[in-house]
N, C-alpha and C positions, 0 to 999 in steps of 0.2 A: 639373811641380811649380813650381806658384810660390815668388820666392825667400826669402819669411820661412819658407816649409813647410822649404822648404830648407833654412836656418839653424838650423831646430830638429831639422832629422833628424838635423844634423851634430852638433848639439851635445848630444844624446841620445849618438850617439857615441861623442865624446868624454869623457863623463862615464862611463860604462861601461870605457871605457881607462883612465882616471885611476884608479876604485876597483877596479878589476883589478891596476894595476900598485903601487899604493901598499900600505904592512901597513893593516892593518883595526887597527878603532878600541879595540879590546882589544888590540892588542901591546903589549908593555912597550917604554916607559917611554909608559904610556898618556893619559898628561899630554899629554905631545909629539904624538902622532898624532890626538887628538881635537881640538888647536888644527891642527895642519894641515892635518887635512879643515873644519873650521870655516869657513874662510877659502877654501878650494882648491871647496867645493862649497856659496858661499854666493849663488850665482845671477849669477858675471857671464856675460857674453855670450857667451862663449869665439872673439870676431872674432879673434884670432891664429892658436886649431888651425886653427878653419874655411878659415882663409885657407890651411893649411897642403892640406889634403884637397883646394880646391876647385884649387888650383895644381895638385897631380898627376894632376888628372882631368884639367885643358887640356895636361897635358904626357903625355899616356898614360898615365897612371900609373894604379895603385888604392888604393882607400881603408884598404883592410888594412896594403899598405905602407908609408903614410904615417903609421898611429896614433903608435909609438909616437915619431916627429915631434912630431907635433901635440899628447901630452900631454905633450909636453919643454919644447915653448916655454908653454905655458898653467903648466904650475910653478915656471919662469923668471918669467912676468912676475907670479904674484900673492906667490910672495916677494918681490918688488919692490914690491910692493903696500904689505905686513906692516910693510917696513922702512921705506919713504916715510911711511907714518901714525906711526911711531916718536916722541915729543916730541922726538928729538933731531935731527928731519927735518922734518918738514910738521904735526904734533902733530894732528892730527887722529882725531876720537871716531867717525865716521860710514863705512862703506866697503860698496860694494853692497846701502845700504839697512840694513845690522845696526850692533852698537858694531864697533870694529877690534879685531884681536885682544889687542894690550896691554892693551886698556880691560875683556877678558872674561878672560884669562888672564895678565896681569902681563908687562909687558916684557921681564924673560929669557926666559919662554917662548914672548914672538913672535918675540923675537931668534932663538930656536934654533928653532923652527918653521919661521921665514923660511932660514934657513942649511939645515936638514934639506930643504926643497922643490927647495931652490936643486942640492945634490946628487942628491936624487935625480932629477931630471929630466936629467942625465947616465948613471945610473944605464939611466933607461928609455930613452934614445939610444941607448944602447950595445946593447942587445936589438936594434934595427932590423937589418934586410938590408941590404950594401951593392950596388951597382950596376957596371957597368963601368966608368962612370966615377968613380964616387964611391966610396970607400969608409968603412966605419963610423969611422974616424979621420979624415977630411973633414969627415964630418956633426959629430964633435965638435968639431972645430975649426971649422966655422960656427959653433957654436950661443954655444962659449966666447968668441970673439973679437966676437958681437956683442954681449955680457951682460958684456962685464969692463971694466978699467980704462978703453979707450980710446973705448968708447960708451955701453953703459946707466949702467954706474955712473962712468963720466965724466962725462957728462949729468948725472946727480944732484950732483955736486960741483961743477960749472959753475953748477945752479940754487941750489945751496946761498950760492955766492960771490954771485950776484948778485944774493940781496935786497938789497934796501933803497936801491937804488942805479940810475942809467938805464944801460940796455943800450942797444945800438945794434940795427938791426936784423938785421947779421949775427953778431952774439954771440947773440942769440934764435935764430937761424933753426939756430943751432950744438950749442945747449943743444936746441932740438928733433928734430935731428938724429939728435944722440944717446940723449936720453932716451926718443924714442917712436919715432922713424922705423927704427933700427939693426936691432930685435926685429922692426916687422912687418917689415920687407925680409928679414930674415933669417928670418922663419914661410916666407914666400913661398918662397925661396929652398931651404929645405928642403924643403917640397912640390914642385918642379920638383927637386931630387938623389932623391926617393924614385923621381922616373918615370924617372929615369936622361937627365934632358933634356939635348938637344945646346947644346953652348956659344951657339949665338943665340938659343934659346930661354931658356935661363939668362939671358942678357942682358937678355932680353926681359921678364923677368919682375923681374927687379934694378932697371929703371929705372921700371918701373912700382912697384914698392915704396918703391921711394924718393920718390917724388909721391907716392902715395898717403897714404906714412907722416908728411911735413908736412902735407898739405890734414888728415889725420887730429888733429892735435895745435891748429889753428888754429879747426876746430870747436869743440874740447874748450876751447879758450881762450874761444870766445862764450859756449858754455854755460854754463860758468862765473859767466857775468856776464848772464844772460837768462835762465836757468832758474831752479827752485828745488828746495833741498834734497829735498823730495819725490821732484821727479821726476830727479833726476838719480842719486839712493842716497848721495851721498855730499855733502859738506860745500858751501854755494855759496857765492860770493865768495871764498871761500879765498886766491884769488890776488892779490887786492884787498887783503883784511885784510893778504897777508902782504911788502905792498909789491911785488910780481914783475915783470916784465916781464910783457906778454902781447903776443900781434898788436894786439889790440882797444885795448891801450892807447897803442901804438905809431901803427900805420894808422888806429883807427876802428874800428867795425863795419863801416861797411859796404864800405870798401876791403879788410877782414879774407875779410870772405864774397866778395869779388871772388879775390882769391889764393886762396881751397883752391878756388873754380870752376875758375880757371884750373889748377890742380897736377892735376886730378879729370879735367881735359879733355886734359892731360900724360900722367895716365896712361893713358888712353884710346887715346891712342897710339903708347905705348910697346906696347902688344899686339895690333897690326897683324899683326905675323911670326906670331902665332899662329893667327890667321884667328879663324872661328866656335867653334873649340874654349873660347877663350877667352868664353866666355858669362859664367858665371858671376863670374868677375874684375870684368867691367864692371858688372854687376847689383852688385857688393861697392862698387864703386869710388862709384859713384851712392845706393847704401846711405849708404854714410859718411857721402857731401856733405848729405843729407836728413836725417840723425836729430836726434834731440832730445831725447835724452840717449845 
């Protein structure tokens, strides 16, 4: 299977775990669950679970044991989504291509859409099996400790503080650390606890998320500024208009695309220890560096 087939089979998946594990769109308070699914199945990509499933296949593991993983972290990051488009965050109308949700259902109700996703993908954590090594109170405590104060939603209050203003470039590389790299290392991470992987393998796959999840954030910084609104689904220039820091504004373009080569070619190998298993990771890893939106 080539690897876009791949991408879709997963993400077929994934979406079938997502509206298995979520109330359907007539539950009460039916306001609430008709903007959550709105937003949670409005076409992104779902590169987080995948990454989650494709990890416990290089780590033995199987794709059943990795779901309700993979729809934890995918409800994690598109509340983060909901509330980053917020006016009182990044104000933006545009998000995978549709309006965002305040724009279709009013601001309390993406506030509490965003909060309700944010729970329940603790929720559906908490259904997983755990491992010899890992148990379901590990898994939770990955997933919380990479989504809270001291990384995703530190990162957003790190990017918050720094408009308008120059960053350096380890206060950027800080802010993306947190904001984007925390969650995939930690998708990763929970794919390698479902296959119950041995501590070098865990390693193995930690340092390559952690490369991954900068060269991932340094793209997003180009396209930003190369693509358009069209094709990217959601707002361009954004980060431009909103005075930000970026790499590109920092480095350059093309010293930008030189660092996520080099992070891309990091995590390359970081997953030596894995051998061939690790197929798929690198096919992800080379995906990244290539897309275009």
């Amino acid at each position: 299977m080539d690897f876009k087939s791949y991408l879709a089979s997963r993400t077929a998946l994934v979406d079938r775990a997502l509206d298995r594990f979520l109330p359907k769109a007539k539950t009460k308070p039916s306001t609430l669950h008709v903007a959550m699914r709105y937003s949670l199945f409005a076409g992104g990509k779902r590169l987080r679970p995948a990454l989650v499933l494709a990890t416990a296949e290089a780590c033995g593991g199987t794709t059943d044991a990795a779901l309700p993983h993979a729809a934890a972290v995918e409800c994690i990051h598109t509340y983060s989504l909901i509330h980053d488009d917020l006016p009182c965050m990044d104000d933006d109308d545009l998000r995978r291509g549709r309006p965002t949700n305040h724009k279709v259902y009013g601001e309390g109700v993406a506030v509490l859409a965003g909060d309700a996703l944010l729970t329940a993908a603790f929720e559906m954590l908490a259904q997983a099996q755990g491992t010899p090594r890992y148990s379901v109170a590990a898994l939770v405590t990955e997933l919380a400790h990479a989504s809270g104060s001291r990384w995703l939603i530190g990162g957003q209050v790190a990017d918050l503080e720094g408009e308008g203003r120059p960053l350096s470039g380890e206060e950027l590389k800080y802010i993306h650390r947190c904001k984007t790299a925390a969650l995939l290392t930690a998708s990763i991470r929970l794919g390698a606890m479902s296959a119950d992987a041995t501590p070098k393998g865990l390693t193995a796959v930690t340092d390559f998320g952690q490369s991954l999840g900068l060269a991932f954030q340094i793209i997003d910084d180009i396209l930003d500024v190369t693509q358009t609104t069209e094709m990217l689904g959601k707002t361009a220039g954004k980060d431009v208009k909103a005075t930000k820091a970026t790499y590109p504004a920092i480095l350059g373009l093309e010293k930008s695309r030189a660092e996520a080569y080099r992070l891309t070619k990091r995590a390359h190998t970081a997953l030596k220890p894995l051998g061939n298993k690790a197929a798929r990771l690198r096919e992800f890893a080379d995906y990244l560096l290539a897309r275009d939106y």
